[in-house]
N, C-alpha and C positions, 0 to 999 in steps of 0.2 A: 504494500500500500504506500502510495508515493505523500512524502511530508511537505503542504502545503506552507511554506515558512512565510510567503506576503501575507497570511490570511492572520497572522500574530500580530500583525501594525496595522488592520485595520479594523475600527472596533466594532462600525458595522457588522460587516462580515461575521467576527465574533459573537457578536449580538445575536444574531441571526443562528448561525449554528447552534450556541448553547442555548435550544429551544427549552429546556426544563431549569433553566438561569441559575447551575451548580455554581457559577461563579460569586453571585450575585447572596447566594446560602452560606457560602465560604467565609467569604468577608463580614459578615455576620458574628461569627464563632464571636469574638471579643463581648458582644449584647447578649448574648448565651448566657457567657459567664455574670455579667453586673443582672443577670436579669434572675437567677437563679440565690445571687446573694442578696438582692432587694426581698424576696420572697422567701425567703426562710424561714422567716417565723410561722408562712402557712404549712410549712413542711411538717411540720408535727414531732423534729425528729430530738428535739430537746427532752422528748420523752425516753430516749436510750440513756440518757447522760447522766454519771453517777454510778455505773453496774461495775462489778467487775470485769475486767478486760476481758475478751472474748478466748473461749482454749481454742477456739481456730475461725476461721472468717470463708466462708464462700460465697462467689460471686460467679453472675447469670446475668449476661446479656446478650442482647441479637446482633447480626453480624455486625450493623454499623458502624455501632462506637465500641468493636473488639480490641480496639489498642487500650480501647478504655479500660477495659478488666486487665488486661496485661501489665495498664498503669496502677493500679487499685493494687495487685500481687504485689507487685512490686516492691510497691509502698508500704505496705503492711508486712514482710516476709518478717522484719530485724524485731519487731515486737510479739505478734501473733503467725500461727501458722496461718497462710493463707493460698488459695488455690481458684483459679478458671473453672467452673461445672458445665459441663457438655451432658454430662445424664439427665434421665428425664426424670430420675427419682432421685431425693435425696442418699447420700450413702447411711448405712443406716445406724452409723456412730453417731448422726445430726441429732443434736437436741437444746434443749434448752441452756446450754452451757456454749452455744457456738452461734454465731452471727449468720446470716446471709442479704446479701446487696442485689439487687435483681432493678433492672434497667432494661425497657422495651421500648423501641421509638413510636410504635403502631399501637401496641398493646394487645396485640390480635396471638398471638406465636403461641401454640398451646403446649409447647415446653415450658414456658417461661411462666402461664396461666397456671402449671400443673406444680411446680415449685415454690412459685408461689402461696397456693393453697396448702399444702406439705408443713410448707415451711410454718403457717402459721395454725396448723392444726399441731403440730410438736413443739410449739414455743421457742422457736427463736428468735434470736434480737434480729427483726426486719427494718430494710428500707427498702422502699420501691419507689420507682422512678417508671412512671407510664402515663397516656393522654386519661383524662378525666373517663367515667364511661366504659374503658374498656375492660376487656375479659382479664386483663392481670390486675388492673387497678379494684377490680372488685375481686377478686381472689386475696388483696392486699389484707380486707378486712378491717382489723382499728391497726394495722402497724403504720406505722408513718410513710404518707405518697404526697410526692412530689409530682402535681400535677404538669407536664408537657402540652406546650400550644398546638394543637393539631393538625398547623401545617408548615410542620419544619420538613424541609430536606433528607430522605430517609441518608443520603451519601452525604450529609453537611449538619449532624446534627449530637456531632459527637460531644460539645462541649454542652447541652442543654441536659445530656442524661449523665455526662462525667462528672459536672461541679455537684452535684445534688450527693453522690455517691462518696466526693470526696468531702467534703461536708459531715458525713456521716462516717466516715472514718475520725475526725476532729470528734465529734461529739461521742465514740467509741474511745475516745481513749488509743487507738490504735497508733496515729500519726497526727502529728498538730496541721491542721488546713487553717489561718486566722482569715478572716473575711480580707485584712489588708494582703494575704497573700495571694488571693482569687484576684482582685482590684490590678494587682501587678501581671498576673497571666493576661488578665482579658487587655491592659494596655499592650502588652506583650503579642496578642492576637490581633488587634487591631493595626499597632505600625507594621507586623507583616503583609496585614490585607494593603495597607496603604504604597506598600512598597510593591508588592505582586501585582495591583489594580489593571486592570484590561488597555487604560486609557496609555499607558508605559509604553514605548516603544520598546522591541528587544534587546537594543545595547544598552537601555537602563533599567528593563526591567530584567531581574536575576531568574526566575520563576520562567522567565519566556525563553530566553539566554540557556537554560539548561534545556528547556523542553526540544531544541532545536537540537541540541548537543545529542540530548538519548535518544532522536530521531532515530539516528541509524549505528544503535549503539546494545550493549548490554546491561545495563544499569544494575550495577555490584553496589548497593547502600552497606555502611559500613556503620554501627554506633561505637563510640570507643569510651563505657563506663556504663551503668548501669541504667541508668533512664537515657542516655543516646541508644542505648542498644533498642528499646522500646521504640523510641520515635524512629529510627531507622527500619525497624519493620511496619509500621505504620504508613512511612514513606514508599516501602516497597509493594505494600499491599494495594495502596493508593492507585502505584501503575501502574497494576494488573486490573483492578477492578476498571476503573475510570478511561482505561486506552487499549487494554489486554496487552501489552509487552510484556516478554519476559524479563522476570527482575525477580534477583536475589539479593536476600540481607541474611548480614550476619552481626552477631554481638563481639566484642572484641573485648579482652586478650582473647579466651580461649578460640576463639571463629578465626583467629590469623592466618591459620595453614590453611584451610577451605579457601580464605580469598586470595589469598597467595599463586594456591594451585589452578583459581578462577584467572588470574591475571599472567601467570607465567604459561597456560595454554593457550593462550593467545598469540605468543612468540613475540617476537621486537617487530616493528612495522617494517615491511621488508622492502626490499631496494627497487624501485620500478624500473621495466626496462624501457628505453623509450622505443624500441621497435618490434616489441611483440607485438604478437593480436591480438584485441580488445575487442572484437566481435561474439564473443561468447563467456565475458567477462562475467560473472556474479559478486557483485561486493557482498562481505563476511560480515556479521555483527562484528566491534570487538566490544571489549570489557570497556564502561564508562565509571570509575572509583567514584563514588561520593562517600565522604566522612561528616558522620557526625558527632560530634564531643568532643575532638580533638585540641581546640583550642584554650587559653588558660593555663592555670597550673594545677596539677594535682591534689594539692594541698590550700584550696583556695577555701577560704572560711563559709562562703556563700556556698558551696558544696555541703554545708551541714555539718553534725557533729561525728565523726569518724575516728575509729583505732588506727595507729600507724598500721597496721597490717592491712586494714582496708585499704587506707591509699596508697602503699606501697604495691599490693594482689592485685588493684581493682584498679583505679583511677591510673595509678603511675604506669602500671606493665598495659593498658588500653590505650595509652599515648603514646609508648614506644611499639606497642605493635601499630600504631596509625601511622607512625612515623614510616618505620619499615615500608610499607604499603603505597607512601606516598614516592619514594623511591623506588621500590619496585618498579610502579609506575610509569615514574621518569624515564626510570631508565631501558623501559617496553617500548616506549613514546606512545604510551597511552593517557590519554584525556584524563584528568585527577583534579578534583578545588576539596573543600569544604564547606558545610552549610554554616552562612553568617548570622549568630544571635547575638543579642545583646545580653550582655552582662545582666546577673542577678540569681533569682534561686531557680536551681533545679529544675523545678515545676513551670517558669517562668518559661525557661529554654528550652524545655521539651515540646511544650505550646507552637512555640515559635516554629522552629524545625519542623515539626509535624503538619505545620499549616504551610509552610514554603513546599515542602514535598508533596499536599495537597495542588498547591496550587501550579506548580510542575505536573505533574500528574492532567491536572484539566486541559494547561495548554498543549499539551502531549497529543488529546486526544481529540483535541478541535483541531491540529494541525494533521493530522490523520484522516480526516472529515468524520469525525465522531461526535456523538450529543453527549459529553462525558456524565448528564446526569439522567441518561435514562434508563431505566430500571434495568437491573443484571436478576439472574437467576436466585439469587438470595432476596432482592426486593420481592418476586412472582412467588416466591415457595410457599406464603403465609398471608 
């Protein structure tokens, strides 16, 4: 499929294409977030607060906002045990002694309706997150619902069902969420949208600039620490759903030899000749590096409170395998940047990253001639 690159500078065009306005849902994320901390006090969920910590925490949600539970695990692992649920039954350790987070953009998903109801007929500490009305929200019962506007973007709606969930980690005692650090994501969300925005020409905007790049490329997403590794899959999922390219992520230290082996089978760009025949020519993908987390230092205070082993294991050996990687690179003469955040906490930059990768991702698939927000087979399944 041949990559329409004029069709990036001109907005009509664009306008026109993204006939289900993912763009336009995108840039939004930042009023997700202040919109979900304005309304908290309807959430109910002050009523968890004060229990003992949870002996394990799981979380249910539909594909959308799946980076979203991957972020929620994450975040949780150093306090409580915490885990992804793909079952349709609880396991049957769940009870009254253990938490569950359940998040549905539709509210329709009868997984989600079914664990739900589970959950609060065994007494666990609930939050739900789903539209007024629906079949999860009334499976909720009295646990605390976070009611969703019901007509968010099923592919742009990850920050309306994430802050409510992360909210409820704060009020579990699990992980500190303070409303002034939602205030800093969603500003965090919002300069990304302003910097990505359609109206950007490709050599200033970064979003469009890349999309051109993994036209005719393999997109290797790379995170280097423990929430880059998250939005690095986030980002790669992004370009499978939204354009269908192939794209792999990996987390880094341990994911080093995988991208290694991804970027050293590609061989060095090899030497043209200028009097072969080019009549039956096929250009190859090759490998396009993006890093995420790399920048910084290891031991930055905004990274949180850590053991030196943490940031020596985790932070430090994730930078020097980035490093490795961006050299590799070089020296393949393969394509290699970084994704640009600004400075602050964790949660701020994962934000950020994950919404540039979004928005890569979209212009990817309008220059392909794709509606990148029209419904994929996980929309139709429910």
């Amino acid at each position: 499929m041949a990559f329409d690159e004029g069709l990036l500078d001109d907005q009509a065009r664009i306008e026109q294409r993204d006939e289900h306005r993912l763009l336009w849902a995108l840039a939004t994320a930042g009023a997700q977030v202040r919109r979900a901390v304005e309304t908290v006090g309807d959430f109910g969920i002050e009523r968890l607060r004060g229990g003992e910590l949870p002996r394990a925490m799981l979380v249910a949600t539909d594909s959308a906002p799946s980076a979203g539970s991957r972020l929620i695990t994450r975040l949780s692992c150093t306090r409580t045990p915490a885990l992804t649920w793909h079952g349709v039954d609880l396991p049957r350790w769940a009870g009254p002694a253990d938490a569950l987070l359940i998040g549905s953009v539709d509210g329709r998903h009868p997984r989600l309706a079914e664990l739900t109801a589970e959950g609060a007929r065994r007494g666990l500490a609930m939050a739900v997150v789903a539209p007024p009305g629906s079949q999860v929200a009334a499976a909720a019962e009295r646990a605390p619902l976070h009611e969703l506007p019901r007509d968010l973007h099923p592919r742009a709606a990850r920050w309306s069902v994430l802050t409510p969930l992360l909210q409820a980690l704060d009020v579990l005692g699990v992980n500190p969420i303070p409303s002034g650090l939602l205030i800093e994501v969603a500003d965090a969300l919002d300069e990304k949208a302003e910097v990505c925005k359609p109206e950007g020409d490709a050599f200033v905007n970064p979003a469009k600039a890349l999309a051109i790049e993994f036209s005719d490329a393999i997109p290797l997403i790379v995170g280097a620490g423990a929430l880059a590794g998250v939005a690095a899959r986030a980002i790669s999922d992004a370009l499978q759903q939204f354009s269908g390219v192939t794209s792999v992520s990996v987390s880094l230290p341990d994911g080093v030899g995988r991208a290694g082996s991804l970027l050293r089978g590609a061989g060095p760009v090899p030497v043209d000749d200028f009097f072969r025949d080019r009549v039956d020519d096929v250009p190859s993908a090759r490998p396009r590096l993006l890093v995420v987390g790399d920048d910084g230092t290891a031991d930055d205070v905004l990274l949180g409170d850590r053991s030196d082993a943490q940031i020596q294991l985790d932070e430090t050996a994730a930078r020097r395998a980035a490093r490795a990687l961006h050299d590799l690179a070089a020296n393949l003469g393969l394509r290699h940047s970084s994704v640009d955040v600004p400075n602050g906490d964790p949660l701020a930059r994962f934000a950020a990253a994950a919404a540039f990768g979004e928005f890569t991702a979209a212009y990817l698939a309008l220059g392909l001639g794709l509606d990148p927000g029209s419904a994929g087979p996980a929309e139709r399944a429910h």
